[in-house]
Every structure is written in structure tokens, then in C-alpha cells.
C-alpha positions as CSV (number, residue, x, y, z in Angstrom):
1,X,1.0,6.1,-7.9
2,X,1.9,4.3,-5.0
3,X,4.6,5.9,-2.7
4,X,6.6,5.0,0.3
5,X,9.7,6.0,2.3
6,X,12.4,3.8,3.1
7,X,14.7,4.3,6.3
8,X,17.6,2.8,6.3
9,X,19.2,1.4,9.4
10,X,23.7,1.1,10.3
11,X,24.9,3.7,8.3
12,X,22.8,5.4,5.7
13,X,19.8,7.8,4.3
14,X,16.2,7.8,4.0
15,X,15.3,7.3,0.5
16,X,12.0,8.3,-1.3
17,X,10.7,5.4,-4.3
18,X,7.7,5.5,-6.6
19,X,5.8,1.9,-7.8
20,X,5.5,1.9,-11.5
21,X,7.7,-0.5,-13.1
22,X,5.4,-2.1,-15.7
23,X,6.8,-5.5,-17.7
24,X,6.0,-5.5,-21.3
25,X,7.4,-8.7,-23.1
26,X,9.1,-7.0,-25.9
27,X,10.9,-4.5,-23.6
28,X,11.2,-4.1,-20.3
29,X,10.0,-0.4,-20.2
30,X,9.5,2.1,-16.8
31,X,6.4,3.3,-15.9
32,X,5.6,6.3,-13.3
33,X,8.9,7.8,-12.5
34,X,10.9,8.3,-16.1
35,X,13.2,6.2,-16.8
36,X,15.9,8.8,-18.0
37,X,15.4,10.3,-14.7
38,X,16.0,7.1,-12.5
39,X,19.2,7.2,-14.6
40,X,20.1,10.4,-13.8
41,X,19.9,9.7,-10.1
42,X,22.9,7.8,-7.8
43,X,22.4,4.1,-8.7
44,X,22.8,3.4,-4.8
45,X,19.6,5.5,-4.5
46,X,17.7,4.5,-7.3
47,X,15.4,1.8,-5.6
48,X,11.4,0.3,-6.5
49,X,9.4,-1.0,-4.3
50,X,7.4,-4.1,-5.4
51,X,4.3,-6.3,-4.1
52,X,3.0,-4.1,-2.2
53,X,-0.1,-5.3,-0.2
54,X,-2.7,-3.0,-2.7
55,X,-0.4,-4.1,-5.6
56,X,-0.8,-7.8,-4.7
57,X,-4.9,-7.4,-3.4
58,X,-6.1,-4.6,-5.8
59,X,-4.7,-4.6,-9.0
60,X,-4.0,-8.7,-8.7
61,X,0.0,-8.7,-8.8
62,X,0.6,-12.3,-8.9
63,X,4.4,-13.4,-7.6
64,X,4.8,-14.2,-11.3
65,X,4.4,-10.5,-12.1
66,X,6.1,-9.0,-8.9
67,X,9.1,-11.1,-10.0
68,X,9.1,-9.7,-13.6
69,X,8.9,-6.5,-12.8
70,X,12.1,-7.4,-10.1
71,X,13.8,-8.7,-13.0
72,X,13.2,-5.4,-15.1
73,X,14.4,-3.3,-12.0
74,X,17.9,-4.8,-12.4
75,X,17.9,-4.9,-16.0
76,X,17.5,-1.0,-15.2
77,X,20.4,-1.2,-13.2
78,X,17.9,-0.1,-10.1
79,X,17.4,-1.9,-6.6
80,X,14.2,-3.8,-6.1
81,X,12.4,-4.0,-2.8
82,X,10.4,-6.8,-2.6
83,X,7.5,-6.5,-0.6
84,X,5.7,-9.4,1.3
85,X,3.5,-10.1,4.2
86,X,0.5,-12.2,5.2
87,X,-3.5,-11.1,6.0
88,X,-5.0,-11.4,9.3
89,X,-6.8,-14.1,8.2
90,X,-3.9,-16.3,6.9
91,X,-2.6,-15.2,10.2
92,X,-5.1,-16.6,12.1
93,X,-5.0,-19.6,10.0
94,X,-1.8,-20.2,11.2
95,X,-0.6,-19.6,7.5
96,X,2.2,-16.9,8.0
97,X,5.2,-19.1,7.5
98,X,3.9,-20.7,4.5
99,X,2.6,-18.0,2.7
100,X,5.9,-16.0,3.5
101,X,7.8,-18.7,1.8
102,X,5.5,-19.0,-1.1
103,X,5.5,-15.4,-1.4
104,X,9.5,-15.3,-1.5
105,X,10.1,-18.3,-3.7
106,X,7.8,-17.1,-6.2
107,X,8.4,-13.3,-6.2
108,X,12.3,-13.0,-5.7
109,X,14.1,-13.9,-9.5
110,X,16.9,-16.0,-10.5
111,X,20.0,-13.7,-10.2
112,X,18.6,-11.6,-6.9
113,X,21.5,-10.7,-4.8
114,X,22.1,-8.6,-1.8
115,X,23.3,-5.9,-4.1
116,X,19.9,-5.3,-5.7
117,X,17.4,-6.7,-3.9
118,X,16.1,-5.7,-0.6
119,X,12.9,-7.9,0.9
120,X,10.6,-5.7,3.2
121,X,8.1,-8.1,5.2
122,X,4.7,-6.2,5.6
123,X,2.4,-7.9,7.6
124,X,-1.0,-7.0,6.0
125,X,-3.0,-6.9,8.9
126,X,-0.5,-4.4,10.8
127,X,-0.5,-1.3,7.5
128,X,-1.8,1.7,8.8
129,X,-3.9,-0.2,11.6
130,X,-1.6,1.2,14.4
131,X,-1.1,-2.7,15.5
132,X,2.5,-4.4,15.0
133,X,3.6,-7.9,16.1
134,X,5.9,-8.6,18.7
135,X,9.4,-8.1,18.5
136,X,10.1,-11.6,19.0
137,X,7.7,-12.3,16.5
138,X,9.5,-10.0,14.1
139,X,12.6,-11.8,14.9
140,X,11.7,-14.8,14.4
141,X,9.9,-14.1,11.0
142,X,12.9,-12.3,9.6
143,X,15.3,-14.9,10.8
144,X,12.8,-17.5,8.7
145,X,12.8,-15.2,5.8
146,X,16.6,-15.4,6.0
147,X,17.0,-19.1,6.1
148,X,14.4,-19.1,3.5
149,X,16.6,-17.2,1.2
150,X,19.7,-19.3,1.6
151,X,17.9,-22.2,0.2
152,X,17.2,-20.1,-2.5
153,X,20.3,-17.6,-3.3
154,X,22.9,-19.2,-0.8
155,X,23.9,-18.3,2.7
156,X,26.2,-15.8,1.9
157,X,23.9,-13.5,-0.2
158,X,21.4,-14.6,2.2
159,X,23.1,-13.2,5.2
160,X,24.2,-10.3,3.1
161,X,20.6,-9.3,2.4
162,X,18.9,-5.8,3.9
163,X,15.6,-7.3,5.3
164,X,13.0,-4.4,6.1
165,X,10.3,-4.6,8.3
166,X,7.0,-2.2,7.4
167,X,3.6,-2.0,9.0
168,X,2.9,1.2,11.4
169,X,6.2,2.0,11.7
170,X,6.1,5.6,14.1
171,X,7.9,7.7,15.9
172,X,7.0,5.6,18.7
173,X,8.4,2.4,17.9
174,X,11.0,2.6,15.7
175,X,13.8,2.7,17.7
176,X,12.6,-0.6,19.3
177,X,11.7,-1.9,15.8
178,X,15.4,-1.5,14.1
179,X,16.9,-2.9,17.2
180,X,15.6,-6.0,16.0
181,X,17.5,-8.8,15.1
182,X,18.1,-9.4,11.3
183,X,15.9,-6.2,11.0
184,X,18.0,-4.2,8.6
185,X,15.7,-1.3,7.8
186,X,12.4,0.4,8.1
187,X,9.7,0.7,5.0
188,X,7.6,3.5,6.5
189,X,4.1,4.6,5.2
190,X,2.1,7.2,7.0
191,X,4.3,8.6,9.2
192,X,6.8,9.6,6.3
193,X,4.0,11.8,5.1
194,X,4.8,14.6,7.5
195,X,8.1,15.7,8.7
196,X,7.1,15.8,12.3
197,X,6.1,12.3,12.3
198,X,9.2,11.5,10.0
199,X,11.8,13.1,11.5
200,X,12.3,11.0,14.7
201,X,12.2,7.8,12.5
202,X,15.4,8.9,10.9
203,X,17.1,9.7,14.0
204,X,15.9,6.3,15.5
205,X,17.6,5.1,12.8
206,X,20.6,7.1,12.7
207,X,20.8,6.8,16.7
208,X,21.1,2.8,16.0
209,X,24.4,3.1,13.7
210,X,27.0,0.4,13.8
């Protein structure tokens, strides 16, 4: 199963999340991490990531899909995270914006609010390369993500809305990374995988408090 860590940033926790929500038509069922168990954790905790880059490339997630299984994560009374980001050829292409906003129209259900739903943008080309995008460029790709979602769930849910950013988040960067504007959060890979490398991520984090 797919794994990741999230960090959140202004006043909270890291949290640890499992992939594995599966849609079945008849009934919208939990795969990976039982669902009696999600249950028995703090709804405010309880969060799936979706749309993950391997999700979307390997096993060939479509938004259709990523946004069924969003739908099945609040039917579960969990919080999605929904996961999007371009490759380095699309990119290149000069693509980003476009397939952002495809990505996020077609992947983020009817009835997604800031209360459970969370949008992580990973830029493809930046997992576990070592290589991130300027922070202006972050800026400006979360404040387009954001405008993007007001056309689609309002301005105030918009505004509302934890956006994450993920791809080589370190020990090295974060602190710069969650200063961000309209970054509201880290989704960390790698480096959550040791505690030395994972450690100073949450104090970044915790250092950056409201």
C-alpha cells in the first residue's frame, strides 16, 4: 500500500494515512486500512490521500475514479486529500496551469468542502528527485489552485481550504516551503520515513504557528 505523512502547518499534528479506498458501485466499501478501524480513530484524524502521482500513472486512476473514491471518503465520514500535480513534460509544455485545473475540476466532487477535503499539489517531476520549484512559483500555483476552487465550491470554502504542497519536502526546506503563501501544509514522502529526517519537519512546522 501506498503511504505518506502529512504535516500540518498553524496549529496542529503530523498525521500518518494509508491509500486504499476502493469504489464498488453497490457499496462504497474501504480497502487497506479497515474500515472499523478508521472509525475507531478521531474523525479529525482520520484522513486518505488520493491521486497520488503512481495512483494516477501506474494503476491508471482517472479524475473520474479519484473523485469517487473522494466521494466514498466522506460518505465514511473521513477527510480526503486530493492529490495533483503535473510531469516535467507537461511542464515543459507549458501545460501546468491547465492540467492543474483539469485535474481539480474533474477529481474534487460535488459537496467538497474545506471540512473534508484538503488538495495537496505534487508536482510530478519534483517526488523524490531532490528538485522543487520556486517559492514564487509555489505561490503562484497555490494561489491559482485557489481561485480555481472558488469557481468551483465558492470563495468562502475556497479560502477556507488547507492547500498542501508535496515534492521533496526535507529538513532543509520546509521551513521556507510552509512560509509560503496559501501553503497551508506539507505532504511529505521520504523524509517521513526516518525520524531524523522527520523530526525537524514538524518543528518547521510547529516553529511557523499562527
Amino acid at each position: 500500500e501506498d503511504s505518506a505523512a502529512m504535516v500540518r502547518f498553524r496549529g496542529a499534528a503530523a498525521v500518518f494515512h494509508a491509500e486504499g479506498i476502493v469504489v464498488l458501485a453497490a457499496a462504497q466499501l474501504l480497502r487497506g486500512t479497515a474500515r472499523a478501524e478508521l472509525h475507531a480513530l478521531d474523525r479529525r484524524d482520520a484522513e486518505h490521500d488520493l491521486g497520488r502521482d503512481e495512483r494516477r500513472a501506474d494503476h491508471g486512476e482517472s479524475d473520474a475514479i479519484i473523485a469517487a473514491k473522494t466521494l466514498a471518503a466522506h460518505h465514511a465520514g473521513l477527510i480526503a486529500i486530493v492529490c495533483i500535480g503535473e510531469t516535467e513534460a507537461q511542464r515543459d509544455a507549458g501545460e501546468t496551469l491547465d492540467v492543474i485545473a483539469s485535474q481539480l475540476a474533474g477529481s474534487v466532487p460535488e459537496g467538497s468542502t474545506a471540512a473534508n477535503t484538503v488538495i495537496a499539489y505534487e508536482p510530478v517531476w519534483a517526488i523524490g528527485t531532490g528538485r522543487t520549484p520556486t517559492l514564487d512559483a509555489i505561490e503562484s500555483m497555490h494561489a491559482a489552485l485557489r481561485a480555481t476552487l472558488a469557481g468551483r465550491i465558492g470563495r468562502d470554502q475556497a479560502d477556507a481550504m488547507r492547500i498542501l504542497y508535496g515534492g521533496s519536502v526535507n529538513a532543509g526546506n520546509a521551513a521556507d516551503l510552509l512560509s509560503a503563501a496559501d501553503v497551508g501544509g506539507a505532504l511529505v514522502g521520504g523524509a517521513s520515513l526516518t525520524a531524523e529526517a522527520f523530526l525537524p519537519i514538524i518543528a518547521a512546522a510547529g516553529s511557523g504557528e499562527a
